[in-house]
N, C-alpha and C positions, 0 to 999 in steps of 0.2 A: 632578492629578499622578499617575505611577504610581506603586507602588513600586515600589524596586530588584529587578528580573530576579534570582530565586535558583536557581543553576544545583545541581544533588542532587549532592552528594557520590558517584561511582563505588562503589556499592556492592560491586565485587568488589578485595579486595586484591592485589598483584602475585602473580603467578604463582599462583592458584589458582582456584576454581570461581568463576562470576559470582554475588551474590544478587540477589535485585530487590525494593527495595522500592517501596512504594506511598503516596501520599496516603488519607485515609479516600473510603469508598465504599464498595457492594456491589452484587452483581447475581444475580441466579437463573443457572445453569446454563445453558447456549446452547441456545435452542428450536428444533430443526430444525422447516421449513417442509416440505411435500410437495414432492413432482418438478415442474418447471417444465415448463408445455407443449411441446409439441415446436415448436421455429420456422419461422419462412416460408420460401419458397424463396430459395434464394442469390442476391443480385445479382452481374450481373456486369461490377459498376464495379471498375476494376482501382485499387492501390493509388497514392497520391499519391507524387510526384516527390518525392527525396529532397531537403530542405532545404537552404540557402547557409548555409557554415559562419557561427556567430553570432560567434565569435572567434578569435584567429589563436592560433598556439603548441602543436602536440600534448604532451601529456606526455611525457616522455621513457622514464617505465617503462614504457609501455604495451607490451606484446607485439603485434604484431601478427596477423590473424586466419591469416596465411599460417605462423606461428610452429604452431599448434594444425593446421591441415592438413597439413603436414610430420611428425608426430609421428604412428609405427607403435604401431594400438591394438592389444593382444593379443585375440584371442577368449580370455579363460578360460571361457565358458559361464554368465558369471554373469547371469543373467537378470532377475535380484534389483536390479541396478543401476538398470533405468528402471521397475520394479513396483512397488519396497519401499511407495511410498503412496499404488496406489490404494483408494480409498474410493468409497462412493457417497453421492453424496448425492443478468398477464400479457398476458395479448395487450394490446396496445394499439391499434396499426391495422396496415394491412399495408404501409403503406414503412416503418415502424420496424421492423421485423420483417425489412426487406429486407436483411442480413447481407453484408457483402463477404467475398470468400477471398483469403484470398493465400498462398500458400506451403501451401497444404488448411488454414488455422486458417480460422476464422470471428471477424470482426470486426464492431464497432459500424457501422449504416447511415449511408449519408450525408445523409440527408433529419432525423439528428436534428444533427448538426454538422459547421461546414467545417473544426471542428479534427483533428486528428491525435492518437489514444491510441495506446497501443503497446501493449495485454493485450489478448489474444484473451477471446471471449464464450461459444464453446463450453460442453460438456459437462465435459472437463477440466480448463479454466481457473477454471468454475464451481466444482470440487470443492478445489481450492487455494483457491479466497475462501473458503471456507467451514472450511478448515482452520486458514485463516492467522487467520480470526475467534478461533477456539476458543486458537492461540497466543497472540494481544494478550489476551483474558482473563485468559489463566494470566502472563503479564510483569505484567502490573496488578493482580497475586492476588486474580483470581476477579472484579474488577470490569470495569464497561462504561467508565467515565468517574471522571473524578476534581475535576472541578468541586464546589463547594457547593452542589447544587440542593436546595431546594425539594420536597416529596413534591406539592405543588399548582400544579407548573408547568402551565401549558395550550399550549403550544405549543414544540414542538421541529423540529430539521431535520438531517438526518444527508443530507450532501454526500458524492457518490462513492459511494452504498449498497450497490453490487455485487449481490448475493445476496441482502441486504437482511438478513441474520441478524441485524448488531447490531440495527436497525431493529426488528426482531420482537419480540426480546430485550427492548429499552429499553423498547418500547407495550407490554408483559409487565409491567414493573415501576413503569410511570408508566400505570394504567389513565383518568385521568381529562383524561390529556395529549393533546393533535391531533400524532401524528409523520407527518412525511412523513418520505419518503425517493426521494432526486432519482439516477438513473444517466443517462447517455447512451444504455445498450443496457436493454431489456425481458425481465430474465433472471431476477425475481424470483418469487418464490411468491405466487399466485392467494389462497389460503388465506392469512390474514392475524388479528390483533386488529384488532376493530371498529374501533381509536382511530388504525387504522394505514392510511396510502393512499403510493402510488408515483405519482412523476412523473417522466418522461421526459422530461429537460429538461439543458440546456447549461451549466453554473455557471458557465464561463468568459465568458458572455456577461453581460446586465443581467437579474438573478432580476428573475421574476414578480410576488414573493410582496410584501404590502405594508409601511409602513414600522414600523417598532418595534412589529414583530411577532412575534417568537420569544423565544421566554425559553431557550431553549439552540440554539447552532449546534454541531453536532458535523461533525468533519473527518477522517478518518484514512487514512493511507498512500495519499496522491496522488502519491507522487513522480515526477516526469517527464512529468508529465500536466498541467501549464502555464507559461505563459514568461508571465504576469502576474501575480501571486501580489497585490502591490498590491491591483488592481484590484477581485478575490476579496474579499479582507477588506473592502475598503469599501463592497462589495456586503452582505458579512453585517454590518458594522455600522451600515448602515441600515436594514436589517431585522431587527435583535435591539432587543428591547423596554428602555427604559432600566431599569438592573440588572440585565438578561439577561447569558448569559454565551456565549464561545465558549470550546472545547478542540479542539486540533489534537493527533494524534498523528503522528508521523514517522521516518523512520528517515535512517540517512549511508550512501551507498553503501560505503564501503569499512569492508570489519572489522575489530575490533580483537584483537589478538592480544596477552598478556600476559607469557606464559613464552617468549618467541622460536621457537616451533613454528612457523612459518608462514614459508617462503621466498618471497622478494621475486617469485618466476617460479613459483609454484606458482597452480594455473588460482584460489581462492580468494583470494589476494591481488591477481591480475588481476582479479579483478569491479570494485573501486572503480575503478578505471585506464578499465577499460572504460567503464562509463557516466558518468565524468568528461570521455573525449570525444564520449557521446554528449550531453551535457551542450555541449558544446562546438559540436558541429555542427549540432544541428537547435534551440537555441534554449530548448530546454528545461531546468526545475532538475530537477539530479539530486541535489546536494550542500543536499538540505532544511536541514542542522545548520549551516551556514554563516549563519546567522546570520537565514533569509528568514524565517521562521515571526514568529519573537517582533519583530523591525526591521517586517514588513508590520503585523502587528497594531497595534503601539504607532502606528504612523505613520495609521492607518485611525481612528484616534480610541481605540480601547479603552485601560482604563488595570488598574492593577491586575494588571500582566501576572506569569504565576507560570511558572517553569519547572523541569522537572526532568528529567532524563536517567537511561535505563536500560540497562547493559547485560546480555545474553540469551545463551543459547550456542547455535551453530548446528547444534549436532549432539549426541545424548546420551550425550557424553564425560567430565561433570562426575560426582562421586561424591557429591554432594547428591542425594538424590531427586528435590526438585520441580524441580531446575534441569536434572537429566537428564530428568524431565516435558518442560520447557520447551525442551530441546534437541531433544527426540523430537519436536516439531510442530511446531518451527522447521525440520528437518532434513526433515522431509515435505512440507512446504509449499514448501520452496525446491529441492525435488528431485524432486518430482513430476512440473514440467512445467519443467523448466530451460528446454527449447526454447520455452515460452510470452513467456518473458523474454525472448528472444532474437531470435526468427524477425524482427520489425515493424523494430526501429532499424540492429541490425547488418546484415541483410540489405539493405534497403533506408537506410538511413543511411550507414553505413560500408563499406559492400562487400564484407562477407565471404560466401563458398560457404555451399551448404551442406552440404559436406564438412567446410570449417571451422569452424563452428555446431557440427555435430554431435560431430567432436572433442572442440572443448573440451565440450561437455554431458557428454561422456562421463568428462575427466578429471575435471568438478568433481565431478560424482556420485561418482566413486570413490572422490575424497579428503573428501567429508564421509562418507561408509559408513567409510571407515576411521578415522576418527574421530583420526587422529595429526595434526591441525592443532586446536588449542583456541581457535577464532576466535568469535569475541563480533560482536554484529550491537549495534549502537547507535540505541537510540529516542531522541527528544524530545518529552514531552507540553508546550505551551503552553498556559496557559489563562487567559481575560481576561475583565473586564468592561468591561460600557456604560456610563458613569457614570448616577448614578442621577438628577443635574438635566439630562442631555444633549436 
């Protein structure tokens, strides 16, 4: 039997800065990897037909994309708007390498899946993974994971690896562990710990990997990147060793605003609205907090399920230190490449321009720079075990 799902207490009280607490854990510092090879040439498979709505009913807040194209942007000259965070930060074969464009991003090939992601692979997109890593550190104070492991675990799995940072990270402080780390796309760093190998492989589909095999599944920020969430888990819980554990980290599209700073038509409170119909239309979960996370796990067999909720600020508006930390690389991470978020679903899902696209990019950037909306971004860690006579 499980036990009772314990959902964290809101660590932020009304109307003031968010804090974040933590379960115990610790992790070293984020290991940058070297620069990732330069990739293959672009295929020029065009993008996939936009999906049959999966349910009926638009939201009724929802703005539509003609609402943000109708709207005169000023030039003020501030150029600061789409710069403030850049940063800088393999091969496998070459039709994985084979890269689609659409809209000039560069996306995953299709020779590794017939699914549909929506985040570009690029150089830019690459340097928001790698930001947005070093953010969920500093939300988890300074840890990778918040499971009970084991200093003697021998095998682990980090689903969705992106960059592969935490991957790097985790073979860092679990030197005697076998970590894989599984993407769609070939974007990771060459240069590696010995204890550490990438696979290029579909999660969505039936893992490789064999059965009660992993003593930790790690999961973080997939949202909108599958309409079978089920299936997933029952995947990793036949390949998690019995007593092994998995941790999902997640987030709710829409944010949460405390002190009423945040109008119902301001482009920031339009993101939930937004990809609650793209949620809506092409099949995919967008609304992780809804219940999918800890409902799939428990239902996949795992028991033992723990949960806790954190909210984060999205901009470094708080007068806490570390939570204005936490908002400074929340706030670079989600503004970096707004149009990375955007171009794949709304473009091709919903129909917006890209006059309209680039509008709203422009008003949401404005209003997290000016920091007068106090909007909290909302995680959920799950973490669960395999029972240990399964």
């Amino acid at each position: 039997m499980s036990s009772p799902a314990k959902k964290a207490q809101s660590p932020v009280p009304e109307a003031k800065s968010p804090t974040v607490q933590s379960p115990k854990g610790k992790t070293k510092s984020p290991t940058p990897g070297p620069a990732s090879p330069t990739p293959g040439p672009v295929s020029p498979t065009p993008g996939p037909a936009s999906p049959v709505a999966a349910h009926d009913g638009a939201p009724t807040d929802l703005l539509s994309g003609a609402h943000w194209g109708e709207l005169e942007i000023p030039d003020d000259g501030d150029s600061t708007l789409g710069s403030d965070a850049e940063s800088s930060r393999a091969s496998i074969s070459s039709s994985i390498m084979e890269y689609r464009t659409i809209s000039g991003r560069r996306y995953h090939s299709d020779s590794v899946t017939d699914g549909e992601y929506w985040g570009p692979n690029d150089e830019k997109a690459m340097e928001v993974m790698d930001i947005f890593h070093h953010a969920m550190t500093l939300i988890l104070n300074d840890r990778l994971y918040t499971a009970p492991l084991s200093k003697d675990i021998k095998n682990a799995i980090d689903i969705g690896t992106g960059t592969g940072l935490w991957a790097v990270d985790f073979a860092d402080e679990f030197p005697t562990c076998n970590v894989v780390g599984t993407d769609i796309s070939a974007i990771q760093p060459s240069w590696v710990p010995p204890n550490l190998q990438f696979d290029i492989d579909d999660a969505s589909k039936t893992w490789t990997y064999p059965d009660n095999h992993f003593d930790y599944v790690h999961i973080r920020w997939l949202c909108c990147t599958m309409k079978d969430w089920p299936s997933l888990y029952k995947e990793a819980y036949r390949c998690t060793k019995p007593g092994g554990w998995i941790e999902h980290l997640d987030s709710d599209v829409h944010f949460v605003c405390l002190d009423g700073t945040m109008p119902k038509d301001s482009a920031i409170a339009q993101w939930g609205h937004i990809w609650t119909e793209v949620e809506r239309k092409a099949g995919v979960i967008a609304n992780m907090l809804d219940g999918h996370m800890e409902n799939g796990i428990k239902e996949a067999g795992f028991t033992n399920v723990q949960i806790e909720d954190y909210l984060a600020p999205t901009a470094p508006w708080p007068t806490d230190e570390r939570q204005k930390q936490i908002g400074l690389f929340q706030y670079i991470s989600l503004t970096s490449d707004v149009e990375g978020f955007l171009t794949y679903f709304l473009g091709h899902v919903m129909g917006w321009t890209e006059n309209e696209m680039a509008k709203y990019a422009f008003i949401l950037r404005r209003e997290y720079k000016e920091g007068k909306i106090h909007a909290n971004s909302k995680w959920r860690v799950v973490r669960a075990q395999k029972p240990v006579d399964a």
